[in-house]
C-alpha positions in Angstrom: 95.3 93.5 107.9 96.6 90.2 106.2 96.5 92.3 102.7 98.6 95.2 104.5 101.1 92.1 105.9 101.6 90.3 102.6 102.6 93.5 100.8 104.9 94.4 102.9 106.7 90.7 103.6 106.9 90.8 99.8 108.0 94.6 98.8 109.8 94.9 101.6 113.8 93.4 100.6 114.4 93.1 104.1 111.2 91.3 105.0 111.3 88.9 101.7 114.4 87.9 103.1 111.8 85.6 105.2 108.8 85.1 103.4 110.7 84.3 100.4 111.1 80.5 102.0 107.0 79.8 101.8 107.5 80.9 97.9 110.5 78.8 97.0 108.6 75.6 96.9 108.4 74.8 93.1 105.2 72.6 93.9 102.1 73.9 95.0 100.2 71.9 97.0 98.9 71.5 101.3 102.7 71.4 102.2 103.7 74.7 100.7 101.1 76.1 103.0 103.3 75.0 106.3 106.8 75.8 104.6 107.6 78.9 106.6 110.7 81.0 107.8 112.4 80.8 111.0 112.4 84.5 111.3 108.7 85.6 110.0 107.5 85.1 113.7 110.0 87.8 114.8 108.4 90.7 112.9 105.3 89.8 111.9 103.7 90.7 115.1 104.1 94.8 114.3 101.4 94.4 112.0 99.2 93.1 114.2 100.2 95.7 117.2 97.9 98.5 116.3 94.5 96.0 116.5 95.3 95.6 120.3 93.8 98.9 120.7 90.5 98.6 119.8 90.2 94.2 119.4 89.6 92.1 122.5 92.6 90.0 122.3 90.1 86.8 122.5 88.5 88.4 119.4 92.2 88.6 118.0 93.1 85.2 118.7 90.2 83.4 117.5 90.3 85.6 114.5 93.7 84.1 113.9 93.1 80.8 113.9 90.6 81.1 111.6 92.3 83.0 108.9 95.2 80.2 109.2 93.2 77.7 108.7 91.1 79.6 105.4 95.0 80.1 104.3 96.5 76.5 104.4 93.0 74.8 101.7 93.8 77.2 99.0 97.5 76.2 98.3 96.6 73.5 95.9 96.6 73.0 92.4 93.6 70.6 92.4 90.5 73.2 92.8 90.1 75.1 90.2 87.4 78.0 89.5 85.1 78.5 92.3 82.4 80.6 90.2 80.9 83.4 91.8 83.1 83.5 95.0 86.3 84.1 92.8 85.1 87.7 93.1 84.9 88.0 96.5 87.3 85.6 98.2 90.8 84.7 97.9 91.1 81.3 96.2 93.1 78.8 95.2 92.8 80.2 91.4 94.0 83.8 93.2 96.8 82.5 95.3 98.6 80.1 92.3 99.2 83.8 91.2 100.9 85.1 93.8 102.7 82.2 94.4 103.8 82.1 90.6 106.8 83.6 89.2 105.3 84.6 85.0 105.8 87.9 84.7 102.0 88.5 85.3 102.0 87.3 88.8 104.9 89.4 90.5 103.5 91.5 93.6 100.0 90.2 93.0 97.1 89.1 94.8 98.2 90.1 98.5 94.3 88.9 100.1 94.4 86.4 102.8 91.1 86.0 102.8 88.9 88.3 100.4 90.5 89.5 97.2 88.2 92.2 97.0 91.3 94.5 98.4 92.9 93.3 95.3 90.7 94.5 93.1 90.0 97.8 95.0 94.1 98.5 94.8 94.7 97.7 91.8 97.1 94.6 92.6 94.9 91.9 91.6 95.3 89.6 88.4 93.3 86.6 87.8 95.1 82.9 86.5 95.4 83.4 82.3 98.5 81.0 82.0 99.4 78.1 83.7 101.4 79.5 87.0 105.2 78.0 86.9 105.7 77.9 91.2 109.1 79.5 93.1 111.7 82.1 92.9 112.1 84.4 89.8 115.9 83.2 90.5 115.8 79.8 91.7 117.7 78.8 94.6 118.2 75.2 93.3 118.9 73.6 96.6 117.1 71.9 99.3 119.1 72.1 102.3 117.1 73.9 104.9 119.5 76.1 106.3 120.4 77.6 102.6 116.9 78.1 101.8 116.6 80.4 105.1 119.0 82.6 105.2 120.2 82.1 101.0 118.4 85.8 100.5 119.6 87.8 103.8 123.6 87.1 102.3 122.2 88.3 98.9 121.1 91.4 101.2 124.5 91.3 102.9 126.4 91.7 99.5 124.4 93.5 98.4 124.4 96.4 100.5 128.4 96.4 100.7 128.6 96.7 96.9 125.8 99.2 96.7 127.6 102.8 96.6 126.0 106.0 98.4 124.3 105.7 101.9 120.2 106.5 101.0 121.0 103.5 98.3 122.2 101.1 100.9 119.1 102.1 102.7 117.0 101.5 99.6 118.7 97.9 99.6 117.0 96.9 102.7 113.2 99.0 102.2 112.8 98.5 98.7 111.6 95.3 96.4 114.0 92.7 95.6 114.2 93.6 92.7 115.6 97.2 93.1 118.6 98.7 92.0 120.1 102.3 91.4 118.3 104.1 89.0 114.9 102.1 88.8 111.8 101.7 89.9 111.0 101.0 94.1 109.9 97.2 92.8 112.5 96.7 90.0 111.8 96.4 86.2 110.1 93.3 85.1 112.0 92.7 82.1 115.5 92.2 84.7 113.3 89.1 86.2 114.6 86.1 83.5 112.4 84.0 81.7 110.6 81.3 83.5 111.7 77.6 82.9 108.5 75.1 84.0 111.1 71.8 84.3 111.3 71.1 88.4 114.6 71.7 90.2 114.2 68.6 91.3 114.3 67.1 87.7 116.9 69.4 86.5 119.1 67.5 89.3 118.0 64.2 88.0 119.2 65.2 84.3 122.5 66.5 85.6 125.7 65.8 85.9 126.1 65.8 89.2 123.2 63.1 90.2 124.7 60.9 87.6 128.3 61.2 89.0 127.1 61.1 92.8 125.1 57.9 92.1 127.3 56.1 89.6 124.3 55.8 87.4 125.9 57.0 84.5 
């Protein structure tokens, strides 16, 4: 079920609009694991619906637990391959690639738990590169509020400028990355070329730190 959530949060524009806050970290480490959206908790319960019909809530609830706590250990960068479970579990090698933002990470490795959906759907791909961490288009910012609810006025605007109604409704159901004329997920050669210096040290370099703290 975790598999079936993560696709969707993340093909989904409308539902990116809230799991894209966990991915905007540029680091990857234990606290990435507990950056999360406000508004994730307001939808993500329809996933879990249908399992009330044949789960014991108990069941449900301990079941959880548990598969938070499996998720928040692999978001580090210190653990690398795990041998002979990297083929059956999600790890910290499989999740640096959905968390990264090279062109061979986008819309991969959905598992919470065991990859092996991956691999049997054709969306897994294992760490070849060094993973650069974030947004394919950086937000650049660290006020909270921005990094919330930055996507939903990208949504806003761009549903407006969007001509023709079943496009509009495309807007909202399709990837992040769609537009008129291509493919449900977007092209991969639109998503720009990844830059592997921090946004953090980017502001350092620029201008405006220098300015707001005289240091230049």
């Amino acid at each position: 079920m975790k598999f079936l959530v993560l696709l969707y949060i993340t093909e989904v524009n409308m539902l990116w609009a809230a799991h894209q806050v966990h991915h905007s970290s540029e680091d990857y480490n234990l606290s990435t694991a507990l950056r999360q959206s406000v508004l994730q908790k307001y939808f993500s319960w329809v996933f879990n619906l249908p399992m009330a019909l044949f789960i014991p809530p108990s069941v449900f609830a301990v079941h959880l637990q548990f598969n938070l706590l499996y998720q928040f250990w692999i978001h580090t960068e210190i653990i690398g391959n795990l041998g002979p479970l990297e083929l059956i579990l999600n790890t910290p090698s499989h999740h640096r690639v959905h968390h990264g933002r090279n062109h061979y990470c986008i819309d991969k490795n959905y598992a919470g738990t065991l990859i092996i959906w991956d691999r049997i759907f054709g969306t897994f791909a294992p760490e070849n590169e060094k993973v650069i961490f974030g947004l394919t288009h950086p937000i650049n910012a660290f006020e909270p509020l921005w990094v919330q609810c930055h996507h939903l006025l990208y949504i806003w605007k761009t549903f407006w400028a969007t001509p023709g109604i079943s496009n509009k409704i495309s807007v909202l159901f399709k990837g992040p990355g769609w537009q008129p004329g291509k493919p449900r997920l977007g092209c991969l050669e639109d998503i720009p070329a990844v830059c592997n210096e921090k946004y953090y040290l980017r502001k350092w370099k620029g201008k405006d730190w220098v300015e707001n703290f005289n240091l230049g």
